[in-house]
N, C-alpha and C positions, 0 to 999 in steps of 0.2 A: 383668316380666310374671308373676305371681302368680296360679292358675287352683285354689289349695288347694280341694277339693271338701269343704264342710265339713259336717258331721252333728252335729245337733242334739242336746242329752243325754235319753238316752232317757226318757222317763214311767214313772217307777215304781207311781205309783199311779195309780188309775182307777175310777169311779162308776160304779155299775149303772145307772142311771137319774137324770133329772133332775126336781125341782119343777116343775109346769104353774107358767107364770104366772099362768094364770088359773084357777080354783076347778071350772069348766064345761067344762076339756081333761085330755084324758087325760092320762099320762102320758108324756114323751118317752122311747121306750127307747133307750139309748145301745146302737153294740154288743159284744159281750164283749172283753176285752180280748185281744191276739195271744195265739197260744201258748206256752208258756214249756219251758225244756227246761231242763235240769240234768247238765254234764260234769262225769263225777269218775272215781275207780278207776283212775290211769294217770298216768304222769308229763305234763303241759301246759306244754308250750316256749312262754315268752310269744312270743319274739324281740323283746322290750320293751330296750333298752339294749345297752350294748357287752360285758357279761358274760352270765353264762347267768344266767337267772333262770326258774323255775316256779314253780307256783301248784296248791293242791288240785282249782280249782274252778272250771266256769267257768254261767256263767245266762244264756242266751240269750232272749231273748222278742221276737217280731216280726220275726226276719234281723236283731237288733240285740244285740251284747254288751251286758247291764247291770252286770256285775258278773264278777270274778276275782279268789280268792282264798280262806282256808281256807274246809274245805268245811261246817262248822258253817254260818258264817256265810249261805253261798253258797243253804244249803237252807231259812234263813230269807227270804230274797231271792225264790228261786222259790216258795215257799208249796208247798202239800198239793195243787195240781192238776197240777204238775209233771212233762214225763214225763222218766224215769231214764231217763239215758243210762251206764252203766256202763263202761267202756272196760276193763274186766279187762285191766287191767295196759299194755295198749298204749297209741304215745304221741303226745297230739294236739300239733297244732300250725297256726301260722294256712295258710290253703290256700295252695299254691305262685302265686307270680306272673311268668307267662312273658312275660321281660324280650326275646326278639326267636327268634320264628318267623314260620311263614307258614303260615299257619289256609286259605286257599284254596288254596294249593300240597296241605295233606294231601289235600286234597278231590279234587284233580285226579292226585291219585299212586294213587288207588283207582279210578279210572277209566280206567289204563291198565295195560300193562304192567308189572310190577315184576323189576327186571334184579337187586336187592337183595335176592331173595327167598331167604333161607338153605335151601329147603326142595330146590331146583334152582339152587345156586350157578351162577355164572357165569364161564369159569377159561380161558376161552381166548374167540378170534373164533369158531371152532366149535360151542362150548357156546352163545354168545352167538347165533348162528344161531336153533339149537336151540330158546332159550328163546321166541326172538320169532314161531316158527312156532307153536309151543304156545299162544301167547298169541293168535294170529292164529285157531287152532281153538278156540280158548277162547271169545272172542269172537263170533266170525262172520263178522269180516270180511271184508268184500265187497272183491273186483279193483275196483280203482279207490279204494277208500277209504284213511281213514289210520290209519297203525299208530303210533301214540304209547307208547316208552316211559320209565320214569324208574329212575334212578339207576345208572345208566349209568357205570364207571366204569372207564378205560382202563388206570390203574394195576394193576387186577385182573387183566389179561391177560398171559398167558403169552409173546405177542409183545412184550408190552413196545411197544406201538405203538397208536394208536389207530383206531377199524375204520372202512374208506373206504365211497365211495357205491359204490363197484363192487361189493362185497360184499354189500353191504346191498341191491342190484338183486338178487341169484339171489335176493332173497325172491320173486319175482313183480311180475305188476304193483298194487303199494300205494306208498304215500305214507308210508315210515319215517322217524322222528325219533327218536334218543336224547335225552333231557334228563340232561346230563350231573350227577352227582351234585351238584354246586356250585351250579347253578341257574345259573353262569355262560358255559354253553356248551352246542353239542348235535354230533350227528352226522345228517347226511342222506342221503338217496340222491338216485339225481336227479330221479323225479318229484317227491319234493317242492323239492327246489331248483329245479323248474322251475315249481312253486305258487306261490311266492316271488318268481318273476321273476329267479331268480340266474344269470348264464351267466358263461362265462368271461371277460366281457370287465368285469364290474361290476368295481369298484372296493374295494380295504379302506376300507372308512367309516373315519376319524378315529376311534381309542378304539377298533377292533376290532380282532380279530384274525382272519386267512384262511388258512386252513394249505393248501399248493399241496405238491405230488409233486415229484420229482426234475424229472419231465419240466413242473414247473410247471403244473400242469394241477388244476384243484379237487380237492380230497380228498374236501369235501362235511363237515368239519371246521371249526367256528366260534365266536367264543369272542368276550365283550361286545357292542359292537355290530354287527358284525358277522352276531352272530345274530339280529337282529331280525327281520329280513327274515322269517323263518322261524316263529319265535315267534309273529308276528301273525299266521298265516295258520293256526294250531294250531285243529283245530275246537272249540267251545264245547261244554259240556255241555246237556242241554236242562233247562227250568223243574224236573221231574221227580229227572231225576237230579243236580241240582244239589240239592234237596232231601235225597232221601237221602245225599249225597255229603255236606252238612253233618250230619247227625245222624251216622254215622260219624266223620268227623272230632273232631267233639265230645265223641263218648263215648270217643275215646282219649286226649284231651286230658281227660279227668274223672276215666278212669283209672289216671289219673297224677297223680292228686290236684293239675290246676291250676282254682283257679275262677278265674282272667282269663288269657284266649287274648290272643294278636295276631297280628294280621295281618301283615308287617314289611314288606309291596310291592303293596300293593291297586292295581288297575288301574279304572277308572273304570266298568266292568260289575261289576266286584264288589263296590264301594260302594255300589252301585245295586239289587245284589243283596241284599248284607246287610242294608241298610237298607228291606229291602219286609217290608209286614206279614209274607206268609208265611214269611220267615226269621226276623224278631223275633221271632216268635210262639213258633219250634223251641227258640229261644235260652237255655239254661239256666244257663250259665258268663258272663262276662263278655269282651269281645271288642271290644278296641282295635285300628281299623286306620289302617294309617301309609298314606294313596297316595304314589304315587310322583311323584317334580318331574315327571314330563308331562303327569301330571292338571291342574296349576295353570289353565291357561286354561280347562281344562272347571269344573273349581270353583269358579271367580271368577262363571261364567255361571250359578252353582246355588246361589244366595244360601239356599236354602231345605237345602243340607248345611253345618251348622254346625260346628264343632269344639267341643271339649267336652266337652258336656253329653251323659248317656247318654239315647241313645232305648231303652226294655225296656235291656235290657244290653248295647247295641251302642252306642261312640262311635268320630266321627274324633278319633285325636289326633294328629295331625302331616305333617308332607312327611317325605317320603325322599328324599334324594338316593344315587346313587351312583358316588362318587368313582373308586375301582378297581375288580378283582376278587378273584379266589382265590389268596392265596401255594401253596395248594397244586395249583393247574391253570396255577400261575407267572404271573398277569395279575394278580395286586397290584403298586402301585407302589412302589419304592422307591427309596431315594438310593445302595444299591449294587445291583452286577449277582447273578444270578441264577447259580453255580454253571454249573446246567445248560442255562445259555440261555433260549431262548423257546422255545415249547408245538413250535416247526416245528424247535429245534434252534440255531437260529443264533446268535450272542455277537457282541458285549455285548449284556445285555438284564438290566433292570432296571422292567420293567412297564410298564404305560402306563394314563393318568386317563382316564378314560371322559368328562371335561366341562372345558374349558379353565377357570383360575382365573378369568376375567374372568364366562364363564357364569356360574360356581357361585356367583360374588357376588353380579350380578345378580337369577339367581334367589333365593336367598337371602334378599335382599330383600328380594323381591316378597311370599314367604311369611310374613318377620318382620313385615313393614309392618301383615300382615292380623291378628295376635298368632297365628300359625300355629307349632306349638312346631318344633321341625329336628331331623330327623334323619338323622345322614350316615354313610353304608358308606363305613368307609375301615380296611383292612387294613395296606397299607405306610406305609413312616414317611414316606415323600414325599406319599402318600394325606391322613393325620394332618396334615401342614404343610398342605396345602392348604386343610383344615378351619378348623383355627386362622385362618388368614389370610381366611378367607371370614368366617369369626367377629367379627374385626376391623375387617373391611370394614365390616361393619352394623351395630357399636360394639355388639355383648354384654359386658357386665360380670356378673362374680358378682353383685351386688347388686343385676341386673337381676330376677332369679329366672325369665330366662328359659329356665335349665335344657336346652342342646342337648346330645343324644345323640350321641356318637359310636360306633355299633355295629361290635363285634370291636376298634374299636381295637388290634387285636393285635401289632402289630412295635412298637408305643409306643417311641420310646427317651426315657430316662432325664429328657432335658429338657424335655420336652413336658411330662409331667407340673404341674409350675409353670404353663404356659399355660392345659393344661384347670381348674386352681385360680381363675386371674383371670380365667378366662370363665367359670367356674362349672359347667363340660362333667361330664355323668354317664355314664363310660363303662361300656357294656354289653361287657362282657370275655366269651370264646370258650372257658372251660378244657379242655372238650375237644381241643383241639388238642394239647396236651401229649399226649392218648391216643390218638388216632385219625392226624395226620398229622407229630409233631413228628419221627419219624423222617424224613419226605420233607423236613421242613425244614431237616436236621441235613447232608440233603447239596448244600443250596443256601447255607448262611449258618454264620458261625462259631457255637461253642458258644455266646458272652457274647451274641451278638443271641435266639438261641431259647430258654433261659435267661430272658428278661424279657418272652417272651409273656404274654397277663394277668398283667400283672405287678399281682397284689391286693394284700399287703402295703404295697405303694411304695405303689398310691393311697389306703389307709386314710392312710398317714402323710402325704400332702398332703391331706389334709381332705377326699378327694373321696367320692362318694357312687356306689360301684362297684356291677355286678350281675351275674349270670353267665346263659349261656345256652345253647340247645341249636342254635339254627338250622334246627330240624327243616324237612324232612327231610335237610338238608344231614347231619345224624348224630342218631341216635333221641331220639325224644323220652322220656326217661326222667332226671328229676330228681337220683334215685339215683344215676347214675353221673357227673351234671354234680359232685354234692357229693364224688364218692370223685375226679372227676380236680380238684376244685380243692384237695383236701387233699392229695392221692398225686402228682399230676403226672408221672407214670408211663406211659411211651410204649408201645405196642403189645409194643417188645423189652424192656422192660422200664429203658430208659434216663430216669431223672427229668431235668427240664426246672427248673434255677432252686427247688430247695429252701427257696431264702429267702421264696419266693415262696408257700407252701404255707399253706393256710389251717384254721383250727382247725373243729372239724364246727360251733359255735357259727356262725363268721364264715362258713362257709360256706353254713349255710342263711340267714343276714340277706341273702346275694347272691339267692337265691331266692325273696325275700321284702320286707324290709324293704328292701333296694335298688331293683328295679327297680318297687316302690310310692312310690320319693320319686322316679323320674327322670317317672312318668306324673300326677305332682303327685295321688297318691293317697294320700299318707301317712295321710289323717287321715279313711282311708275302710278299711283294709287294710294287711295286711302283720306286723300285730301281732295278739295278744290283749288287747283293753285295754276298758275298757267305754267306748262309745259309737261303736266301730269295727263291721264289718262280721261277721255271726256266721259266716265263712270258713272252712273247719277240713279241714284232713286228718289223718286216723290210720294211723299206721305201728306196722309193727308189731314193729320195737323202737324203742328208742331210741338215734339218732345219739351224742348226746353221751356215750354210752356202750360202744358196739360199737366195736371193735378196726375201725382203717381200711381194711385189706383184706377187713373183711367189709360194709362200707358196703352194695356193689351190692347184696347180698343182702337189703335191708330190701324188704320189701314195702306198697304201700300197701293198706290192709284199706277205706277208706271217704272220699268227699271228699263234704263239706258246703256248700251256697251257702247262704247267708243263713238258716241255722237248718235248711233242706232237705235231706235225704242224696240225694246227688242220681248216687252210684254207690257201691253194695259191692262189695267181692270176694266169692266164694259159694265153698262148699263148705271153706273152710278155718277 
């Protein structure tokens, strides 16, 4: 299944006007030709091949590259109406492409609580009180309403324990939810597990997780499905603020120099949402979203939401399915046990699949049948088998080109590899883990397994076509530091994770670029500098393949360009 978006070679030349046919009509005026712009003054990372390669020059005219290369030549190309783009020394390159966040999740983290917020850490159950009163007066929240907050995260606390619904009641009477930083779990109290319909006697749903007290009694703690329940009854934003809530969203993701967002779990309001005039309209960047396998029957009924083809700059491109959860909230699946047991404590405990194999083929399926491209969350290596096998099921072949993502693919072992080769699987790898949880993983699983987290090197050398990613807001959305932990793999204490593993600043930005633009069959729209590709561009302000790798995080993005448009500066610097 082959979906290459392909771009026609740009018109270099162009008529002012054309001959009447007939002697008694005026003339027809054509109209002027697009605008043209001219990059130069600055080193230009094509990310064109598997070495480094730059160029003096680049000619943009109409959001279309025509031309890169010296810069004589380049300002014969743009002609004397050209406007000079000077980059004084800093240094372009094509605009980042974010290979798996979640573009509705930022939308929804600005309209709540922030438990993440360095400004009022959060360092115990106390503080965490504290913070969600503040936010409740922040707010205006009314007795009786809900208090939603995000990133929420239990490892931060000083109890070393996660905070119960008993606690979470002396807030008064509201309706509190944590959305735990993972996106894979939350914490309630009990009116809202009473919104939910949850009491003691319901059941752990298959694929969830319910964490119970000594005395067996709800904690108000719940992790995969298990938290559904809960999820679905989260209040919506309105027309208004979902408005704004995207234009925020957007301008973080701009200034961060990505011009193609993704959505990585769109739920069937939000496809609905995106896709209405007044969001395309806001729509500056580019923005792929993935829904998720529950959507299927809603989608099959909406013959009029296509895949594909971009509406303004919004496409669907794929199902999501999700196989596990988080190695580091311990509900990823794996083929060994978990050090520390499961989230409630108990051994053995080696994860659990959120969708029995027989499901996930099924669906699978249903999605491939449609030429729907797949996209599967699967963190443990039992997760990854499951994949494969579901893969199999539906007969993918390399040579199919029908390109299934496997996102995080992260505990990858060794022999999988070979499998995502003969299915042709483009795994979107997680490097930040190596900085942000590889320590938590170091005390669940031997050195040799966390050691070959994104393991990039290995998939360059099986042919495959890797990418790296943030998961925002599961860890910040900043590019910078996805390139310094795919090069440095360097854990919070300073422990590296699989050095073989470590990728050169070259190869590291192709993971942010020219990778996860071949897994969205966009190669030949983005991801490069090349003429006839997209005029995409961000400016930093040094240059990667030149800065010492401890000072990577420090580059800053100065400018990101959508199709010839600067469409954010940085100011004052």
């Amino acid at each position: 299944m082959s979906r290459l978006n392909k771009v026609a070679p740009a018109l270099l030349l162009s008529v002012v006007f054309a001959q009447p046919a007939f002697a008694d009509q005026p003339p027809v005026l054509i109209p002027p030709p697009p605008s043209v712009s001219l990059w130069h003054g600055g080193p230009i990372l094509t990310m064109d091949g598997p070495a480094p390669r730059t160029v003096q020059a680049v000619v943009e005219r109409g959001g279309t590259i025509v031309f890169a290369g010296p810069l004589a030549q380049a300002r014969k190309v743009a002609g004397k109406g050209a406007a000079d783009r000077d980059l004084k020394g800093a240094t372009m390159l094509p605009g980042f492409v974010d290979a798996h966040s979640h573009f509705t999740m930022a939308m929804q983290v600005a309209s709540g609580v922030d438990l993440g917020d360095p400004a009022a850490p959060v360092k115990d159950v106390p503080s965490l009180l504290e913070a969600l009163k503040a936010g409740i007066a922040a707010r205006g929240i009314q007795p009786g309403g809900w208090v939603v907050a995000w990133q929420y995260d239990d490892g931060k606390l000083a109890e070393h324990r996660h905070v119960n619904a008993a606690e979470l009641d002396r807030l008064g009477d509201y309706k509190v939810v944590l959305v735990h930083f993972t996106g894979h779990g939350l914490a309630a109290n009990s009116a809202a597990m009473a919104a939910a319909g949850i009491t003691e006697a319901t059941p752990n749903p298959t694929g969830g997780i319910t964490l119970r007290g000594a005395d067996g009694k709800l904690t108000g703690v719940f992790f995969e499905n298990a938290a559904y329940p809960v999820y679905m009854k989260l209040p919506q934003l309105t027309p208004e603020q979902r408005l704004a809530a995207l234009d925020a969203a957007q301008l973080k993701y701009a200034s961060n120099g990505f011009t193609h967002m993704q959505d990585g779990a769109s739920s069937l309001p939000d496809v609905l949402f995106l896709k209405s005039p007044a969001a395309t309209s806001r729509l500056k960047l580019d923005l792929a979203m993935i829904p998720t396998s529950q959507t299927i029957d809603a989608l099959l009924k909406r013959p009029e939401l296509t895949f594909g083809p971009y509406q303004g700059h919004v496409k669907l491109e794929g199902i999501k399915f999700v196989l596990d959860g988080s190695p580091q909230a311990r509900t990823g699946f794996f083929t060994r046990d978990y050090k520390n047991g499961a989230p409630d404590g108990h051994h053995p405990w080696h994860g659990t699949s959120n969708m029995t194999q027989d499901q996930f083929n099924a669906e699978a399926k249903r999605a491939h049948d449609k030429g729907w491209q797949l996209f599967v969350h699967a963190n443990g290596d039992a997760a990854i088998d499951m994949a494969i096998k579901g893969f199999d099921a539906v007969g993918i072949k390399a040579k199919d080109n029908a390109r299934p993502v496997v996102i995080h693919s992260q505990f990858q072992r060794p022999d999988q590899l070979k499998d995502y080769a003969r299915i042709g699987v483009g795994p979107a790898y997680f490097s930040n883990h190596t900085y942000y949880f590889a320590d938590i993983h170091r005390s669940n699983f031997p050195r040799e397994v966390v050691d070959f987290i994104s393991p990039f090197q290995s998939a360059l050398k099986a042919g495959l076509h890797p990418s790296n990613h943030s998961d925002a807001p599961v860890t910040p959305l900043d590019p910078l530091t996805q390139l310094w932990s795919s090069m440095a793999r360097q854990s919070l204490t300073g422990v590296v994770s699989g050095a073989n593993q470590r990728l050169s600043a070259w190869q590291g930005l192709q993971m942010l670029t020219t990778g996860p633009a071949w897994q969205v069959f966009e190669e030949g729209r983005k991801g490069r500098i090349k003429p006839g590709l997209l005029a995409d561009f961000v400016v930093l302000s040094r240059n990667p393949l030149t800065t010492p790798v401890d000072q990577i995080r420090a580059i800053k993005v100065l400018e990101t360009v959508k199709q010839g448009q600067s469409v954010w500066q940085r100011r004052g610097e």
